[in-house]
C-alpha angles and dihedrals in degrees: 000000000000125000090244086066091041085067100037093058088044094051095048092048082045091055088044090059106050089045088062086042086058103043088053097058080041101054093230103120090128103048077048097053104041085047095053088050101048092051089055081045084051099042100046087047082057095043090053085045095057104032 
């Protein structure tokens, strides 16, 4: 793996993180958490669309 991709993957669960983090302070947990599961939901109907 190159260190390009080293940093990338820190930065983005660096950036997931902080978005937790934020939600938190927020009170929004719950918004976070429907929204991450329906785009799973989203993203496995796609992969079987386009298989």
């Amino acid at each position: 793996m190159s260190s390009i991709n080293k940093i990338r993957k820190a930065l983005y669960g660096t950036a997931k993180v902080l978005g937790d983090v934020n939600a938190v302070q927020k009170g929004t947990v719950g918004k976070r958490i429907a929204r991450k599961a329906a785009g799973k939901a989203t993203g496995k109907m796609l992969n079987k669309l386009f298989k």
